[in-house]
C-alpha positions in Angstrom: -8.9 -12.2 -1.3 -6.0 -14.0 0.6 -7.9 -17.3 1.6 -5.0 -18.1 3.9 -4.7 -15.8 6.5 -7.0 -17.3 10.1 -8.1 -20.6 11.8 -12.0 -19.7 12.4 -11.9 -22.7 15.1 -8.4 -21.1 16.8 -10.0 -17.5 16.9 -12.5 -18.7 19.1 -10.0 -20.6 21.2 -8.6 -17.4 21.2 -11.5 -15.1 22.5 -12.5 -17.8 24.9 -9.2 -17.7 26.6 -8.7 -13.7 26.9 -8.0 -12.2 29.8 -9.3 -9.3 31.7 -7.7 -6.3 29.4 -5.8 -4.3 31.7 -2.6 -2.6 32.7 -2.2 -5.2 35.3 -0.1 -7.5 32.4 3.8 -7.2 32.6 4.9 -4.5 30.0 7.8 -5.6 28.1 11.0 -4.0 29.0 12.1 -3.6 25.4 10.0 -3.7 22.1 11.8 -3.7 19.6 9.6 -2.6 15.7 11.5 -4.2 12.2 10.4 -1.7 9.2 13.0 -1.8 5.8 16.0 0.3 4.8 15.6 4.4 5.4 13.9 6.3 2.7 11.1 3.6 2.6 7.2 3.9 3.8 7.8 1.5 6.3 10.9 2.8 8.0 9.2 6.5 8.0 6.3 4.9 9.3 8.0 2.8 12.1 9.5 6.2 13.4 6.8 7.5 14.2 5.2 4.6 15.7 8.0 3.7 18.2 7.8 7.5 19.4 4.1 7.2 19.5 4.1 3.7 21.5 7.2 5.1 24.0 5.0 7.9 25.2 2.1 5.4 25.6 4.2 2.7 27.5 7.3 5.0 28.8 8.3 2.2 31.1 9.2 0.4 27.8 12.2 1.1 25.7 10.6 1.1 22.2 13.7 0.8 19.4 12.9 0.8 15.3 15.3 -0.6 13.4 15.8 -1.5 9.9 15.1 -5.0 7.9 13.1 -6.4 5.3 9.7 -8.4 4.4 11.3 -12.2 4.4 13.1 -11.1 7.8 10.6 -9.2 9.4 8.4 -12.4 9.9 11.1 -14.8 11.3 12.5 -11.9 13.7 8.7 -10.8 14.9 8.2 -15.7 14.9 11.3 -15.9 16.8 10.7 -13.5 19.6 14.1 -11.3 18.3 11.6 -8.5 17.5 8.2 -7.6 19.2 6.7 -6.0 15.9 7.2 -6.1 12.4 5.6 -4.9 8.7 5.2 -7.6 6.3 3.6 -8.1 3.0 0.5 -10.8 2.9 2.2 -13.3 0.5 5.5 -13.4 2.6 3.8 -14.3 5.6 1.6 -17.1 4.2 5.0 -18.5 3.4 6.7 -17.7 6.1 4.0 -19.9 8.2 3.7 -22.6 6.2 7.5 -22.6 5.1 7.1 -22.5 1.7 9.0 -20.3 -0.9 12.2 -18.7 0.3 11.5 -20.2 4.1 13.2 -23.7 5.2 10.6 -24.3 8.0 7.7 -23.2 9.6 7.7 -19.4 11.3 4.4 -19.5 13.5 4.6 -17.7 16.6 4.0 -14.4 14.4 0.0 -13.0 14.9 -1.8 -10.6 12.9 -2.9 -7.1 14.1 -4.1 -5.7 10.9 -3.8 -4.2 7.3 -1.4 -1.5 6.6 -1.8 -0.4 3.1 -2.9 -2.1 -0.1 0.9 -2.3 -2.2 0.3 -1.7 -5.6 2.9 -3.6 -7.9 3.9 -1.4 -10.2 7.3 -0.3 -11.7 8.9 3.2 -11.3 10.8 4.9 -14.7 12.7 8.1 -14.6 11.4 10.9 -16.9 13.4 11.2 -19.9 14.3 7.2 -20.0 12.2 6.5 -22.9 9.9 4.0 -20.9 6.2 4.6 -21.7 5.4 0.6 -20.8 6.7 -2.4 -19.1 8.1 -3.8 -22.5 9.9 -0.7 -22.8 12.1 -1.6 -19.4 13.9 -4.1 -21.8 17.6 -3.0 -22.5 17.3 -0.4 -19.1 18.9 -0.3 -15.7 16.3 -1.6 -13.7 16.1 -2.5 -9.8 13.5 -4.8 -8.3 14.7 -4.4 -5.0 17.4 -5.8 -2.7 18.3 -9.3 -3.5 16.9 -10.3 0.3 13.6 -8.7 -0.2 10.3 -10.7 -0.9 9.3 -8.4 -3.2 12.4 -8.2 -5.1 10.8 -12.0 -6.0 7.8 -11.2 -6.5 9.4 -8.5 -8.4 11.0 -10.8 -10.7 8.0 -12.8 -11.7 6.4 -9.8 -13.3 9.5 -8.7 -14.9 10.2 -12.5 -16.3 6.4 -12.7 -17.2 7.7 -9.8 -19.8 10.5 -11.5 -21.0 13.2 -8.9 -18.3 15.5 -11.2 -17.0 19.2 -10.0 -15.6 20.6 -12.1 -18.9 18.1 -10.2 -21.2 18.7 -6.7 -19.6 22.9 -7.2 -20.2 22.1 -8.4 -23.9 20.3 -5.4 -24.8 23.0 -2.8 -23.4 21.3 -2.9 -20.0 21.8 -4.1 -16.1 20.0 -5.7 -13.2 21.0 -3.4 -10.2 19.6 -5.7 -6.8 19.1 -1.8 -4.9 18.0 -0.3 -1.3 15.4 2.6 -1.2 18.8 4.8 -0.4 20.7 3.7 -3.8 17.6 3.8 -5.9 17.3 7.6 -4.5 21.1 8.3 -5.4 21.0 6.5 -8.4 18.1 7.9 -9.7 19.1 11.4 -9.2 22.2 10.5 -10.7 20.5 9.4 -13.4 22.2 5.9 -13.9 19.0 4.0 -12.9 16.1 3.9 -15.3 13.2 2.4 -13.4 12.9 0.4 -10.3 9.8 -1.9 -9.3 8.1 -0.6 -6.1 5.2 -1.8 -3.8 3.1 1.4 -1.7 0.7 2.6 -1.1 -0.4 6.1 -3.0 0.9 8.8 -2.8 4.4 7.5 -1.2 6.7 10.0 0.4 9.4 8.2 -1.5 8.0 9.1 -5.0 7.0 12.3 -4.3 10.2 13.2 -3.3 11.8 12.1 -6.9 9.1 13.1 -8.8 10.5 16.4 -7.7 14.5 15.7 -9.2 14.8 13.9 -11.3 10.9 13.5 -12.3 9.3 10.1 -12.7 6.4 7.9 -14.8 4.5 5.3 -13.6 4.4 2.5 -16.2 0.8 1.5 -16.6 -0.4 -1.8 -17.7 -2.8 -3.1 -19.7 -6.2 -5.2 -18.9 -4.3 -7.8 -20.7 -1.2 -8.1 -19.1 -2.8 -7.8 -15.3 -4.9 -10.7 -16.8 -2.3 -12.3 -17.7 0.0 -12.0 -14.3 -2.3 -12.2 -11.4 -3.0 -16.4 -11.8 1.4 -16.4 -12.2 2.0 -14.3 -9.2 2.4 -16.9 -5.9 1.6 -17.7 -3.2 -1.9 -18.5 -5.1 -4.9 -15.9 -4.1 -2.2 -13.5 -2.7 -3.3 -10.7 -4.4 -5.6 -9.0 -6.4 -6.8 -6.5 -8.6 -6.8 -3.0 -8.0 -7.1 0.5 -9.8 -4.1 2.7 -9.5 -5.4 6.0 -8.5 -6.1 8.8 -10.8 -3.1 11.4 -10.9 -0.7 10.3 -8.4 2.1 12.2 -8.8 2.7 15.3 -11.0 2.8 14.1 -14.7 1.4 10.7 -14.3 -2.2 9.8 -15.0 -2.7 6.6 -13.4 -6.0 5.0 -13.2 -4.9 2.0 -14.8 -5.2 -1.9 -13.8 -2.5 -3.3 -11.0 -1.4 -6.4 -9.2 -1.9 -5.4 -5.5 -0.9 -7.3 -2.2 -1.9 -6.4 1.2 1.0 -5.0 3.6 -0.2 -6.4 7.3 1.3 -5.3 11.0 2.4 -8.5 13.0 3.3 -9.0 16.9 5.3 -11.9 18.2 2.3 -14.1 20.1 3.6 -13.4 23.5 3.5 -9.8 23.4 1.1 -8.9 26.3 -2.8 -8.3 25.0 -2.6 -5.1 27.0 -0.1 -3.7 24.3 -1.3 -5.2 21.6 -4.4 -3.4 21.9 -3.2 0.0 22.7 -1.1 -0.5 19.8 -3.9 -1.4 17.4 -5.7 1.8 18.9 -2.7 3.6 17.8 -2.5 2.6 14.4 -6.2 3.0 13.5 -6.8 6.2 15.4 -4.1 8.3 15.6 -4.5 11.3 13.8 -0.8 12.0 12.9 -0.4 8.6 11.9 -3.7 8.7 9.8 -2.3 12.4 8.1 0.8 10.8 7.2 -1.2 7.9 4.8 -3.6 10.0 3.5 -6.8 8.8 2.2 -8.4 5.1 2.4 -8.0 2.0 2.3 -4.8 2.7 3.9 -4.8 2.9 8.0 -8.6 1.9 7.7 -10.8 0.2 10.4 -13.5 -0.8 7.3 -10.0 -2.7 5.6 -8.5 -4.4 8.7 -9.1 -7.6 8.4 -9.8 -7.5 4.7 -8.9 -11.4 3.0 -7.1 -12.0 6.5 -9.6 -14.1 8.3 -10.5 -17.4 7.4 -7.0 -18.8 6.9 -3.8 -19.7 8.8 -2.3 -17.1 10.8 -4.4 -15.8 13.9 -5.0 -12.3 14.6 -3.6 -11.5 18.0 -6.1 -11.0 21.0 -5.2 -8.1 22.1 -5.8 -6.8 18.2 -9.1 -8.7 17.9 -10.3 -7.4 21.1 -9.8 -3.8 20.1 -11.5 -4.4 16.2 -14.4 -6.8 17.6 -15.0 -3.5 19.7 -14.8 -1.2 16.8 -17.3 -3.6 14.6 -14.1 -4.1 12.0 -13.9 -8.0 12.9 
């Protein structure tokens, strides 16, 4: 899947070199967890981890705080945040400085898969969008201008043609929007669709399927044929089925672009933490409630495409999914 995720040789550097798991390790005084903006999976998510990892470690002040896929990795690389979410493609970058990046973030480490994000666009009910062509001439978001996947984002929209030029020419607008605008906007009814990358279902969309109502545009075999070998980083993502009636009023089951969204740790958070933290994540059952049903929050998906590339696994989160039989 993504071929460039581990170092086999530097894994078992890694293990070699692991201490005695134990309490004995200094606990951080402060960790701080990077999610995005409020109203997003990730920043719902991070609250309840932080208040899940404070009562583990109460001796360390666990903070969430807002930020964003391309920042997430440099903050978790440079040691200004403990733990962040990221998306697969934006941390191959990230590490090998590529894309949006102007050098080299690798101090970041892997502790496992979040969800699989389906790339897939969003339309209000009653905006006349029954496919992506049909987002021509709209109000569209595809995220904040900052995000990674307001990129990625863009490559599927220009792959149809949807630029910000074409958009204005056809009585339209590219709005660059925050999960709290979209919300608003969409309520508000001056946004007609928005690109979004989740997991299913997403707390997000099931609160707007409620007011105003929403669609998800399928695709075609063709046009995910035609996308996924555009998309980069190359071998990024893959194909996926979007479930079968997501949300009220939309059928789903249809071909998607998908990416992986992956946990990291700065490399010198203490091994102790890191596993109690991947315990956390894979076995909590509040945690595991709040995703719903596979491949999300899955031991059998944790280190799905992420070994065998660039960016190690941390040992504290190896440890705990070698034990587990997930590595």
């Amino acid at each position: 899947m993504f071929n460039s995720i581990t170092r086999r040789g530097a894994m078992a550097m890694a293990i070699a070199m692991l201490p005695v798991m134990g309490m004995a390790q200094d606990v951080p005084k402060f960790f701080k967890i990077v999610s995005t903006s409020p109203g997003g999976l990730w920043h719902t998510f991070g609250t309840q981890l932080a208040d899940k990892l404070g009562k583990a470690f109460p001796e360390m002040a666990v903070s969430h705080v807002p930020g964003g896929s391309n920042v997430n990795h440099k903050l978790v690389s440079s040691g200004d945040a403990q733990m962040g979410f990221s998306f697969a493609p934006t941390s191959i970058e990230a590490w090998n400085g590529e894309g949006g990046f102007d050098q080299k973030w690798q101090d970041a480490r892997i502790v496992g898969t979040f969800y699989p994000a389906y790339l897939h666009a969003v339309a209000r009910k009653g905006a006349g969008i029954e496919n992506m062509e049909d987002l021509q001439g709209k109000v569209v978001s595809p995220g904040k201008r900052e995000w990674s996947t307001a990129a990625i984002a863009m490559q599927i929209l220009n792959d149809f043609g949807i630029t910000e030029e074409s958009l204005s020419e056809d009585g339209g607008q590219m709005q660059y929007l925050g999960f709290g605008d979209v919300t608003n906007m969409m309520a508000d009814r001056r946004l007609d669709a928005f690109m979004y990358y989740s997991s299913v279902p997403s707390p997000l969309l099931l609160k707007l399927n409620e007011q105003p109502g929403i669609t998800i545009v399928p695709y075609t075999q063709e046009e995910v044929d035609r996308i996924l070998p555009t998309l980069t980083p190359k071998g990024a993502y893959v194909e996926m089925t979007y479930p079968a009636d997501p949300y009220k009023g939309s059928a789903g089951n249809f071909p998607v672009p998908t990416m992986w969204s992956i946990f990291l740790v700065n490399k010198d958070v203490p091994d102790a933490v890191v596993y109690e933290l991947t315990k956390i994540l894979y076995e909590d059952p509040d945690l595991k409630k709040f995703m719903g049903e596979d491949p999300s929050l899955a031991l059998d998906y944790a280190t799905t495409g992420l070994t065998g590339g660039v960016i190690p696994f941390h040992p504290g989160a190896q440890k705990y999914l070698e034990e587990k039989g997930a590595f």
